[in-house]
C-alpha positions as CSV (number, residue, x, y, z in Angstrom):
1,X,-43.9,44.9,-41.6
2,X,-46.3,42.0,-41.3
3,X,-43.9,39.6,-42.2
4,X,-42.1,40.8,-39.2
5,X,-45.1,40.3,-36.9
6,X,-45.4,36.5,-38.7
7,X,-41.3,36.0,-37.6
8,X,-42.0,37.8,-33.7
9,X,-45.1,35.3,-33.5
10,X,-42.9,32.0,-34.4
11,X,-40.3,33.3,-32.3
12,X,-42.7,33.5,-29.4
13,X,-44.2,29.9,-30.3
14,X,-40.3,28.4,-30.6
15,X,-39.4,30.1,-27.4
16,X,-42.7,28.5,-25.2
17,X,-42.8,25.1,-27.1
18,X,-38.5,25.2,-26.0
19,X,-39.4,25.6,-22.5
20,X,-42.1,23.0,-22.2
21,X,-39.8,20.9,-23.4
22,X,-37.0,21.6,-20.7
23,X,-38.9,19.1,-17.9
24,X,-37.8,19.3,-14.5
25,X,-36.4,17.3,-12.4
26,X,-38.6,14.0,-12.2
27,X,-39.4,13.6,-8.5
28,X,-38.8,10.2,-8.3
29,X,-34.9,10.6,-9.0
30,X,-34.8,13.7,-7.0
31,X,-35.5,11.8,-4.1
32,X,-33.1,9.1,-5.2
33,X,-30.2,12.2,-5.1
34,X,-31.1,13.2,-2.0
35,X,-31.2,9.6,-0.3
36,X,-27.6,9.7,-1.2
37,X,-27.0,13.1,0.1
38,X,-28.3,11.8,3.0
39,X,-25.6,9.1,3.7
40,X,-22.8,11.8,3.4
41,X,-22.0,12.8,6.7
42,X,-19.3,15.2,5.7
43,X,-18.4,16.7,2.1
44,X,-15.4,19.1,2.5
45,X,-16.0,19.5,-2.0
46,X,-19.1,21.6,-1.1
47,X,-20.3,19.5,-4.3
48,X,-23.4,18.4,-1.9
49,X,-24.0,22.1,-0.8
50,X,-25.6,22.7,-4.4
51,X,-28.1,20.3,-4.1
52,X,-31.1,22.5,-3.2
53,X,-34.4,23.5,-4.4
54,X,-36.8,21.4,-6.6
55,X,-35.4,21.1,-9.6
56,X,-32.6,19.3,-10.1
57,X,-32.0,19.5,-13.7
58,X,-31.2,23.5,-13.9
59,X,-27.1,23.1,-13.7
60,X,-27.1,24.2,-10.1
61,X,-26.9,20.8,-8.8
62,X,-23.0,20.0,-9.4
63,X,-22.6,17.3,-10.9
64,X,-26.0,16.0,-11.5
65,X,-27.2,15.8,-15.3
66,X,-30.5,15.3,-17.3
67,X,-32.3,14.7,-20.4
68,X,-34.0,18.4,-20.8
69,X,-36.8,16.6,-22.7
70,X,-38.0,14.3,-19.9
71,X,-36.7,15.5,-16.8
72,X,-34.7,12.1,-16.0
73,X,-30.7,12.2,-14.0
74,X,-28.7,10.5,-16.9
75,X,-25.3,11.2,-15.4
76,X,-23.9,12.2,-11.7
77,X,-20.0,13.0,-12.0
78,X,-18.4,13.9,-8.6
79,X,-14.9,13.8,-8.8
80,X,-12.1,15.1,-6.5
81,X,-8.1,14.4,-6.7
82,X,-7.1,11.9,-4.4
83,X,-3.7,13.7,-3.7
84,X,-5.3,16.8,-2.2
85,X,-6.5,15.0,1.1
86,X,-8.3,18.3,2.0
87,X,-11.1,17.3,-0.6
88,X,-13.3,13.9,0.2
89,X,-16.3,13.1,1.3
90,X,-17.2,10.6,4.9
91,X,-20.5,8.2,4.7
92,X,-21.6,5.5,2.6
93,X,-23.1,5.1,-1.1
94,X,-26.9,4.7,-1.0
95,X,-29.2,2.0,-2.2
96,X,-31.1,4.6,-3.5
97,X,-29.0,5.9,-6.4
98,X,-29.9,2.3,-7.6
99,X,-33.2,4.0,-8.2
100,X,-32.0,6.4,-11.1
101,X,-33.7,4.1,-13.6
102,X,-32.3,6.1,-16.4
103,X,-29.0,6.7,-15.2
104,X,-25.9,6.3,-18.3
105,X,-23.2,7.8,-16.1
106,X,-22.2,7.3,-12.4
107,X,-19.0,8.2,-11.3
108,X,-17.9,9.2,-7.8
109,X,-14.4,9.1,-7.5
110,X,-11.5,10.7,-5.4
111,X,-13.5,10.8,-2.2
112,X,-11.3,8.8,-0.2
113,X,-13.4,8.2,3.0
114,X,-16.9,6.7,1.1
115,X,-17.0,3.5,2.9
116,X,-18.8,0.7,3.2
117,X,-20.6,-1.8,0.0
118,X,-21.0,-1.4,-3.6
119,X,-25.3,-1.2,-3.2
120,X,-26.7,-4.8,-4.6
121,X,-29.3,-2.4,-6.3
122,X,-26.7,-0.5,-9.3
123,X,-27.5,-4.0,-10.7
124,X,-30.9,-2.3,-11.3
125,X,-29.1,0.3,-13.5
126,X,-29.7,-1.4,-17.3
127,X,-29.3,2.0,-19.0
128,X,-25.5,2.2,-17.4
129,X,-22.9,2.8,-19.7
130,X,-19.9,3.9,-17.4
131,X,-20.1,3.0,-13.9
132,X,-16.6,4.4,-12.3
133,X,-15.8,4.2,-8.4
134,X,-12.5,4.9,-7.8
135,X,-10.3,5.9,-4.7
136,X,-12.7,5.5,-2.7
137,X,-12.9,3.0,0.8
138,X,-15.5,0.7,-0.2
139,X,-15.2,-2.7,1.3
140,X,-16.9,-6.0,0.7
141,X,-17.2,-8.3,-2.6
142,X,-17.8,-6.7,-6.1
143,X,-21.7,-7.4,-6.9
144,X,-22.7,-10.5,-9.1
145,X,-25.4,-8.9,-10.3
146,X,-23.4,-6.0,-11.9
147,X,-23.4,-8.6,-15.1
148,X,-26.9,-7.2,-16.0
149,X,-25.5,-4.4,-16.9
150,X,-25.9,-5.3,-20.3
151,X,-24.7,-1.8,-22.0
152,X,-21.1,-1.2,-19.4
153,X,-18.7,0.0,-21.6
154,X,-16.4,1.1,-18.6
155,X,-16.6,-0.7,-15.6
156,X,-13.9,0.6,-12.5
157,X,-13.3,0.2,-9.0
158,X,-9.8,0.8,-9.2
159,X,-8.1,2.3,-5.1
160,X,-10.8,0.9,-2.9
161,X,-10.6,-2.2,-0.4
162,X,-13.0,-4.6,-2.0
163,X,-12.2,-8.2,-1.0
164,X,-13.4,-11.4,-2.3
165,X,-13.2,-13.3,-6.0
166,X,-13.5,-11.3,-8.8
167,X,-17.1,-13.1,-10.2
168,X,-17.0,-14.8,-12.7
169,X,-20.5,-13.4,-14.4
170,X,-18.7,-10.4,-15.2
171,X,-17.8,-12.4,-18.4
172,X,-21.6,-11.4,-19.5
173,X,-20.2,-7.4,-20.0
174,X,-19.3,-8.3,-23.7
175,X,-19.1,-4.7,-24.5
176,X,-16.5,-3.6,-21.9
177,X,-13.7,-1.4,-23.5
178,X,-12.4,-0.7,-19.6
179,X,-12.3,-3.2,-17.0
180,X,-10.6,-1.4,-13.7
181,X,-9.8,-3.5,-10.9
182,X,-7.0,-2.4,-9.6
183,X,-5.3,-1.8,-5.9
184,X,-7.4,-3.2,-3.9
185,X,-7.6,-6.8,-2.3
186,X,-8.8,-9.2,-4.7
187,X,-8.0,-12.6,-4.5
188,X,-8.8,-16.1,-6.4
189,X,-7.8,-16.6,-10.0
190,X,-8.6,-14.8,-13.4
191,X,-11.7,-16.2,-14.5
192,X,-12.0,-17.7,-17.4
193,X,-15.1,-16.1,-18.5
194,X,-12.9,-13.2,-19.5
195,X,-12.6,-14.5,-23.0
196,X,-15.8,-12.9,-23.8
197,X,-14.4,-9.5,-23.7
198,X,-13.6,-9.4,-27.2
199,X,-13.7,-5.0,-27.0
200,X,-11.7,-4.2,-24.6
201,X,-8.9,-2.2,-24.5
202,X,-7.8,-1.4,-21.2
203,X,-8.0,-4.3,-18.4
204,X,-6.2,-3.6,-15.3
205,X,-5.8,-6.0,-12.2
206,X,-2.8,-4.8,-10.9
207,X,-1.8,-4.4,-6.2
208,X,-4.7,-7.3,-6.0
209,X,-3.5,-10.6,-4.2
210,X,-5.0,-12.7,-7.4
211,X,-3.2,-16.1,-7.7
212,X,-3.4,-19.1,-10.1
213,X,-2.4,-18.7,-14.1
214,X,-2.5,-16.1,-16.3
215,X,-5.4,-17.5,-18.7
216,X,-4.9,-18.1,-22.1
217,X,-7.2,-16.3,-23.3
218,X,-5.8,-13.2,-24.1
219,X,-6.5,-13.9,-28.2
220,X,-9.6,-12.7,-27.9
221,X,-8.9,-9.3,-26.9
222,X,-7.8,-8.0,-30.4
223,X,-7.7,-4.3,-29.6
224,X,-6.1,-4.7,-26.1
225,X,-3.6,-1.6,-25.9
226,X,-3.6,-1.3,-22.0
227,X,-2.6,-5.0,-19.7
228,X,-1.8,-4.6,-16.4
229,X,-1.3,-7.1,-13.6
230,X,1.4,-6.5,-11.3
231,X,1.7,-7.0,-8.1
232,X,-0.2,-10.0,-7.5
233,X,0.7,-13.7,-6.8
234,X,0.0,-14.8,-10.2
235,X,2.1,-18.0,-11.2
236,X,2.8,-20.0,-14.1
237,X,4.7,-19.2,-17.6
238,X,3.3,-16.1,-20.0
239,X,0.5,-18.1,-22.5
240,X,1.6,-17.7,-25.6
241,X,-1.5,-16.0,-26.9
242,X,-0.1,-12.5,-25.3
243,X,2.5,-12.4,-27.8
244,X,-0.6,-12.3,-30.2
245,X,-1.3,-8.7,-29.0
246,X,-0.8,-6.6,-31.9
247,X,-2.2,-3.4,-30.6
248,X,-0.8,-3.7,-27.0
249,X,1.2,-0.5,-26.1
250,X,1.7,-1.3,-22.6
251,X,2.2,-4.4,-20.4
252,X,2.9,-4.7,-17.0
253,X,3.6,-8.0,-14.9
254,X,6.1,-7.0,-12.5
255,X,5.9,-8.1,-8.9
256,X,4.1,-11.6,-9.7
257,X,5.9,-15.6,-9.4
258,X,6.2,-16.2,-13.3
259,X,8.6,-18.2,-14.2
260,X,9.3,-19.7,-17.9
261,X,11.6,-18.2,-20.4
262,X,10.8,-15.2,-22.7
263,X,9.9,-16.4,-26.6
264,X,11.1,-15.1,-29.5
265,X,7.9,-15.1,-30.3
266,X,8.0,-11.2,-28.3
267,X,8.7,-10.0,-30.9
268,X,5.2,-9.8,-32.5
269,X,3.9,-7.0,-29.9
270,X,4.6,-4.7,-32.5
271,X,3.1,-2.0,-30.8
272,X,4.5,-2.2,-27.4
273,X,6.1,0.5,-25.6
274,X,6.3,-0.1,-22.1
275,X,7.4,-3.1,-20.4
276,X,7.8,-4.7,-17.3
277,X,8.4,-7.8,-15.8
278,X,10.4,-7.1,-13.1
279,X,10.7,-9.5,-10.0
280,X,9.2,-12.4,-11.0
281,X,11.2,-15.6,-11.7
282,X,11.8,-16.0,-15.5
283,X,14.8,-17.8,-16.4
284,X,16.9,-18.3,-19.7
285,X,18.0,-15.8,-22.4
286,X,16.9,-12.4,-23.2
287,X,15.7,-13.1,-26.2
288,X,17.3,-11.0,-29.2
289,X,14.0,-10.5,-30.8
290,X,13.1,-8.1,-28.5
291,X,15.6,-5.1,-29.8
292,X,13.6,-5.0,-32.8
293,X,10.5,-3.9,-31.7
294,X,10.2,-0.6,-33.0
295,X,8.2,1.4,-30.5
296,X,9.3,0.2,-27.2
297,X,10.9,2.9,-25.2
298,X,10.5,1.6,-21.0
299,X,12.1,-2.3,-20.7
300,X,12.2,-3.3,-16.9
301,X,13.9,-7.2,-16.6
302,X,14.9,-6.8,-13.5
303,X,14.8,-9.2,-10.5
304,X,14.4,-11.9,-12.8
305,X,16.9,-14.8,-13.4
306,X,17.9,-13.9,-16.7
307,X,20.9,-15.0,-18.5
308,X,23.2,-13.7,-21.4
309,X,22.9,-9.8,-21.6
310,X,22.2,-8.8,-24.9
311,X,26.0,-7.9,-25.4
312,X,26.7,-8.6,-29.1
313,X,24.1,-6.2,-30.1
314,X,24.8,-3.9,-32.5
315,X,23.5,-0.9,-35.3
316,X,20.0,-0.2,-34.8
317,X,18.7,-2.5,-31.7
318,X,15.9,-0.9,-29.8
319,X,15.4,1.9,-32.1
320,X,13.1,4.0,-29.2
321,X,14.4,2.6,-25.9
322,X,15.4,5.3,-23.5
323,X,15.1,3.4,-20.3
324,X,16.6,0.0,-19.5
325,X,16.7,-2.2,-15.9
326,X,18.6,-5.2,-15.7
327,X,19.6,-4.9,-12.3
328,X,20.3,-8.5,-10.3
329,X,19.5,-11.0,-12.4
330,X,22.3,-13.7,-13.1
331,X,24.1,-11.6,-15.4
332,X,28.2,-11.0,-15.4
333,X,28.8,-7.8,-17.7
334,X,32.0,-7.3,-17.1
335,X,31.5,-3.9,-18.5
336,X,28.6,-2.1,-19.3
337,X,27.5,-3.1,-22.9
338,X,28.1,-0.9,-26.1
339,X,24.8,-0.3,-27.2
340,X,23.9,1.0,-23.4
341,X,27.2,3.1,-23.5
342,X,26.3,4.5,-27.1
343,X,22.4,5.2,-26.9
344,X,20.7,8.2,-26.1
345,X,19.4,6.8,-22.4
346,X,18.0,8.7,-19.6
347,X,17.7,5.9,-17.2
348,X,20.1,3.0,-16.7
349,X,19.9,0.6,-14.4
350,X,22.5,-2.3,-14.1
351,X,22.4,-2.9,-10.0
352,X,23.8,-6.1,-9.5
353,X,25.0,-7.7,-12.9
354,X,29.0,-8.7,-12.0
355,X,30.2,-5.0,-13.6
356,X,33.8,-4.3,-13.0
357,X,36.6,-2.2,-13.6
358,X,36.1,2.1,-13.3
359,X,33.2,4.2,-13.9
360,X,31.4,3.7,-17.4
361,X,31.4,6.7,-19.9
362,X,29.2,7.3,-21.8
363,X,28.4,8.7,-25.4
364,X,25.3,10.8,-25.0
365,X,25.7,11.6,-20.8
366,X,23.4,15.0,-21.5
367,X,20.4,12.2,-22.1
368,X,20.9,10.7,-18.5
369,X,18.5,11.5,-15.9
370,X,18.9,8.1,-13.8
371,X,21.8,5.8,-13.1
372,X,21.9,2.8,-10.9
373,X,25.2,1.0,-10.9
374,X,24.9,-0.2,-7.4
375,X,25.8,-3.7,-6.1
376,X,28.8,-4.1,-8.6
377,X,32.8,-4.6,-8.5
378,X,33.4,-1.2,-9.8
379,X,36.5,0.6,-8.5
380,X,38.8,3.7,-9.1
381,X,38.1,7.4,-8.5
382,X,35.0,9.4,-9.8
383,X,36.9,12.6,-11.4
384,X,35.4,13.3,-14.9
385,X,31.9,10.8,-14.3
386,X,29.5,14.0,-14.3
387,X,30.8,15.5,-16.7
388,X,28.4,16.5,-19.2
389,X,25.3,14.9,-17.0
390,X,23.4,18.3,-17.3
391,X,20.4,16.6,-16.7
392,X,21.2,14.2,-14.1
393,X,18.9,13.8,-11.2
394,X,19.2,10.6,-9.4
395,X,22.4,8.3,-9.3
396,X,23.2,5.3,-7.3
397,X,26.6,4.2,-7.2
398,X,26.7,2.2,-3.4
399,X,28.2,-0.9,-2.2
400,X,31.1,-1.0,-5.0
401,X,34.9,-0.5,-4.5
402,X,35.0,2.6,-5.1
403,X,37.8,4.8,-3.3
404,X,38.0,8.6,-3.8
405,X,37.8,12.3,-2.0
406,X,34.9,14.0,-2.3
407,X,37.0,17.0,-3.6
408,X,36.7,15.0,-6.7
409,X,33.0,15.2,-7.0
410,X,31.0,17.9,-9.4
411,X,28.2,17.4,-9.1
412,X,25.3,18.3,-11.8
413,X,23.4,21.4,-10.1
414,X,19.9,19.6,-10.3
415,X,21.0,16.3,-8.7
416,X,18.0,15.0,-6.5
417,X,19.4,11.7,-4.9
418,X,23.2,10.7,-4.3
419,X,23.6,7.3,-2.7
420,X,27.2,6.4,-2.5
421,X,27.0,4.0,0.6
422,X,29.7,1.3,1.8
423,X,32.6,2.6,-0.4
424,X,35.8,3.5,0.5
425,X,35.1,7.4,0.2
426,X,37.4,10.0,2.3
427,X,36.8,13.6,2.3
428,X,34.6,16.8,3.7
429,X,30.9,16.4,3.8
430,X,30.6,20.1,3.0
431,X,31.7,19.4,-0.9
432,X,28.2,18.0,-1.4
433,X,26.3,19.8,1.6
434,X,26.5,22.8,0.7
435,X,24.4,25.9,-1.0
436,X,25.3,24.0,-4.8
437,X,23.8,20.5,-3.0
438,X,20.2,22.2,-1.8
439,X,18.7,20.1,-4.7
440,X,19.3,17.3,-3.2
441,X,16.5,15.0,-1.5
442,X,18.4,11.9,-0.7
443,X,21.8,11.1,0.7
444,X,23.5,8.3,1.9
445,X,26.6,8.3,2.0
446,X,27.2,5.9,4.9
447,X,29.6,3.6,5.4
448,X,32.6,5.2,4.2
449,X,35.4,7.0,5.6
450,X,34.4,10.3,5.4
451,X,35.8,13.1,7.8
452,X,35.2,16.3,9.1
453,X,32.5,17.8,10.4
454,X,28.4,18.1,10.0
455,X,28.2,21.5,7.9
456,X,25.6,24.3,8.7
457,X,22.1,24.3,6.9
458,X,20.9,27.3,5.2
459,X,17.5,27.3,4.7
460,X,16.0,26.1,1.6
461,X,17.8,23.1,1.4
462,X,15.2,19.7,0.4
463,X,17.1,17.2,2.3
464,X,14.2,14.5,2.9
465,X,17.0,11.4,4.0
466,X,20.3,12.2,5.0
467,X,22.4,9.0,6.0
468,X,26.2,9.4,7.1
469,X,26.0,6.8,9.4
470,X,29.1,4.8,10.2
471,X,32.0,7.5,8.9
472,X,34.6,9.3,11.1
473,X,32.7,12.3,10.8
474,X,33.9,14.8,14.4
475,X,31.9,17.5,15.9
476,X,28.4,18.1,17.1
477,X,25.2,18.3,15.4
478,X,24.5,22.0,14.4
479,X,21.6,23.9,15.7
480,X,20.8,24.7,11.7
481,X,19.3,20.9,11.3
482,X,16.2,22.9,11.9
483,X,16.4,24.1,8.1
484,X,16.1,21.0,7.3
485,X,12.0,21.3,7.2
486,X,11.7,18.0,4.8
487,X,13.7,15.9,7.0
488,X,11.9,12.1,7.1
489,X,15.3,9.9,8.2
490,X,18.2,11.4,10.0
491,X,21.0,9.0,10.8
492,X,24.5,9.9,11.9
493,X,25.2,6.8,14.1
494,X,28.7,5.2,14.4
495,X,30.4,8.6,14.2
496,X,32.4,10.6,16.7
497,X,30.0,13.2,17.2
498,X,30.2,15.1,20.5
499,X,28.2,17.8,22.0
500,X,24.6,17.8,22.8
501,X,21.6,16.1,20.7
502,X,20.3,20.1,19.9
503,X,16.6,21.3,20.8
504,X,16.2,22.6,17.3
505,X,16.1,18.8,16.6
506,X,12.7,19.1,18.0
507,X,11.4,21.1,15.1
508,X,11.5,18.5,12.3
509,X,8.3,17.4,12.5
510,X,8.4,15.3,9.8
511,X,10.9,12.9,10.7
512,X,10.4,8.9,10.7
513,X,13.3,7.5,11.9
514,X,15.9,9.0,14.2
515,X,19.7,7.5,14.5
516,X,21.9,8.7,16.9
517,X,23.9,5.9,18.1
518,X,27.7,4.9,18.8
519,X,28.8,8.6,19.4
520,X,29.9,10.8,22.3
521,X,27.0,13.0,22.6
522,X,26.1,14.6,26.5
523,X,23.7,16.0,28.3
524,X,20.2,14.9,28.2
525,X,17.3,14.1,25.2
526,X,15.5,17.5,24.9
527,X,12.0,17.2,25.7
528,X,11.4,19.5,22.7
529,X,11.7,15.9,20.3
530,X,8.0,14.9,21.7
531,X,7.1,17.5,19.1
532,X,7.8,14.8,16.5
533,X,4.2,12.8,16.3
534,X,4.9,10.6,13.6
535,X,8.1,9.1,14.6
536,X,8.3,5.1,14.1
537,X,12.0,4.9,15.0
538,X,14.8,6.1,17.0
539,X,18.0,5.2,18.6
540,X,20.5,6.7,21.4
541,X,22.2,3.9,22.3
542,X,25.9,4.2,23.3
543,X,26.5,7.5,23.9
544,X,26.8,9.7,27.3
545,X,23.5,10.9,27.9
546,X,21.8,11.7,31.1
547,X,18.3,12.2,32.9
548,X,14.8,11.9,32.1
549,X,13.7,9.9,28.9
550,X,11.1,12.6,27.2
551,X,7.8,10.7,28.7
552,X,5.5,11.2,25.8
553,X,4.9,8.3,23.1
554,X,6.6,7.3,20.9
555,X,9.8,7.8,23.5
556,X,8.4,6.1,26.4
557,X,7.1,2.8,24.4
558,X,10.5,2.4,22.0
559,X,12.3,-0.6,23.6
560,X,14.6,0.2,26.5
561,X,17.6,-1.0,24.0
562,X,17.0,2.0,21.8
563,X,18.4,3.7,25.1
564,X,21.2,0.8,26.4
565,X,24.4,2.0,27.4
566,X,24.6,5.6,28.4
567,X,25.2,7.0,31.1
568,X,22.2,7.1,34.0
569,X,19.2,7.8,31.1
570,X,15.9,6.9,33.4
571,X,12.0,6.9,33.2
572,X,10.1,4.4,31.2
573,X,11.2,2.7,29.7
574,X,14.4,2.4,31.6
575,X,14.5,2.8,35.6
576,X,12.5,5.3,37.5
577,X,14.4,8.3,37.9
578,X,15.6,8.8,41.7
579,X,15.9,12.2,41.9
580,X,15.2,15.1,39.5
581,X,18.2,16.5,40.5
């Protein structure tokens, strides 16, 4: 029994001792939380709502953490998803936060409407070890000063609208494993000083307006997995020392003007497994070296200038490739190459490289999930192409010579987009547009010689473009467009279409663009279209309407052409209208 009382005694001790040790909330970084609270005008997370009271250290204040044995903020996390644009946060990010002398962690991201400068005074923060801002609106030029920061280890700013050069003095952050830079609107070269970032593994630049040469100094980043820099207006040939890169798993330099030819020398990225370099201007051969890197699945070449296709491949080229873009480069296929044909793909893409003769078939079409065969000399009928495509969603097959009904067509149930443009297709719309096609997202299928009617909409149907512009297609537009609830770009022009433009028009609220033109349609424009805010395009010209233009923007500001050629349209901006009657 007294040894009991001994145990009940050091229990009480442990317990008092434990919560002398739990500090609050030092006062000094309180008020450094609560400067920033102050410079958010409106938080729709309610993550700003929990800050209350005098401690701050407790848990209740979201996001905020502390060391429990001395009462200092060591991390504040506030984080919302950019794609839900009912969550963000309006004001600017304090100077005071600069204050939070002890401070590891700082990351504020997904608020979307933060605005204004990255504070001079984070430079402050030497204890930093991640300082993450992304998708935010902050403006201005990154902070020199952020090269104290002796102890970054992650350093992003990544969906913001920072301008200016990238500084140079960032070079100082030799134990960055993340540099983030990305989509925002950087300009100025690469600097040079990057070659002391001999940790880093992830370094993306990428939707900047950088210019100027890729450095060569990329053989100092031995654990590099992650390199991205697309869409900039980088120049120059590839430096050699990429193809150094042992560990790199994914490179991206789409969207730049390289130019040079691709080394054999590719072949040495053993690790690689996504790639793309896509609209730039590299030249030559695709180097044959590049099938036999074992792990690279994703291979995007197109928009290049790119000779010699890779045709005599054979056996066990790209072991793990299951996507592939060649499209317009200066390549003549003839046909589409064996070891495409016989792989297990699920996206091709071969728009644009001089393919001719009838559809391809292909060995493994369940794999498919993308095609692209646009821009080519193909010709012939489509009977038996689908077959087997269980899992195709999106194929592309326009401006070819392609000449069939579209009785012919079977389609695969979960098809998503269907562009069959300037062909010389015949037929009834209703063999894709109907209860089978409410999958679909995309068609265009203008440009062709289709016939018949528009067919009625059920609801349900996901239609977000429908383009049959330019076909023989008679009748009037059906009150059941309104199902179409997705509806972004509606274009029936250069039809025979008669009839009335329908008020249930009105109720697609999410259309964009608007195409009526070159048909026989009467009567008036319904006034019930001014329910269409975001519209950024439309055209009635040459058809037989009558009376008042809808006077509401955007109608009353398009040019008066969009309204040429009917029969007495009036009010802005055509003629006054004399008479209501």
């Amino acid at each position: 029994m007294q040894s009991l009382r001994w145990v009940f005694k050091l229990f009480v001790v442990y317990s008092i001792l434990d919560v002398s040790l739990s500090a609050i909330c030092s006062e000094a970084d309180r008020e450094a939380l609560l400067g920033f609270k102050a410079s958010i005008k409106k938080d729709t997370t309610d993550s700003l709502y929990t800050w209350v009271g005098r401690d701050c250290c407790t848990g209740d204040w979201e996001g905020v953490e502390c060391n429990p044995g001395t009462g200092r903020v060591t991390q504040l996390v506030l984080q919302a998803d950019v794609r839900d644009s009912n969550y963000y946060m309006i004001g600017m990010l304090s100077p005071s936060l600069g204050s939070l002398s002890f401070l590891e962690t700082l990351q504020i991201t997904g608020m979307q409407h933060i605005t204004g400068p990255i504070p001079e005074s984070f430079s402050k923060l030497a204890h930093l070890k991640a300082l993450v801002l992304e998708d935010n609106s902050l403006q201005g030029n990154i902070p020199s000063g952020l090269a104290n920061l002796s102890n970054l280890v992650t350093l992003s700013f990544t969906g913001n609208h920072l301008t200016g050069n990238i500084p140079p003095s960032l070079g100082n952050l030799r134990n960055l494993r993340l540099l983030g830079l990305g989509k925002n609107f950087l300009t100025g070269p690469i600097p040079n000083t990057f070659k002391n970032f001999r940790s880093l593994q992830t370094l993306d630049l990428s939707f900047n307006s950088l210019t100027g040469l890729i450095p060569d100094v990329l053989q100092f980043f031995p654990n590099l997995n992650f390199l991205q820099l697309s869409h900039n207006r980088l120049s120059g040939e590839i430096p050699g020392s990429m193809f150094t890169l042992a560990q790199l798993q994914n490179l991206q330099l789409d969207n730049n003007q390289l130019i040079g030819k691709l080394p054999n020398q590719i072949s040495g990225l053993r690790s690689l497994a996504y790639l793309s370099l896509g609209s730039n201007k590299l030249t030559g051969p695709i180097p044959l070296s590049l099938s036999t890197l074992p792990k690279l699945w994703y291979l995007d070449l197109s928009r290049n200038r790119f000779t010699q296709p890779l045709s005599a491949l054979q056996g066990k080229a790209f072991p793990s490739l299951i996507s592939i873009d060649l499209s317009y480069n200066n390549l003549t296929l003839g046909t589409v190459p064996n070891w495409i044909k016989d792989g297990a793909f699920s996206e091709v893409n071969l728009a644009g490289s001089g393919l001719r003769g009838t559809l391809p078939k292909f060995a493994r079409p369940d794999s498919l999930d993308t095609i692209d065969l646009s821009d080519n000399l193909l010709t012939g009928g489509i009977s038996g192409f689908f077959d087997k495509m269980s899992n195709l969603k999106k194929v592309k097959l326009s401006n070819n010579q392609l000449k069939f009904d579209l009785q012919e067509i079977k389609l695969p149930d979960g098809i998503t987009v269907l562009h069959l443009q300037k062909n010389q297709i015949t037929g009834l719309l209703s063999r894709i547009l109907n209860n089978r096609g409410s999958q679909l997202e995309e068609l265009d299928a203008s440009q062709n010689q289709i016939s018949g009617t528009i067919p009625e909409f059920t609801e349900g149907f996901r239609l977000n473009v429908l383009n049959i512009g330019s076909n023989k297609i008679t009748g009037h537009i059906p009150n059941s467009i309104s199902n179409l609830r997705d509806l972004q770009s509606f274009d029936v022009s250069r039809n025979h279409l008669t009839g009335s433009i329908p008020d249930t028009l009105g109720l697609l609220t999410k259309l964009q663009w608007i195409d009526l033109s070159v048909n026989s349609l009467t009567s008036k424009i319904p006034t019930s279209l001014l329910g269409i805010k975001n519209l950024k395009h439309a055209n009635f010209r040459a058809n037989r309407l009558c009376g008042e233009i809808p006077q509401g923007r955007p109608y009353n500001v398009f040019p008066a052409s969009a309204y040429a050629h009917n029969l007495c349209l009036c009010g802005k901006p055509m003629p006054p209208c004399r008479a209501k009657n």
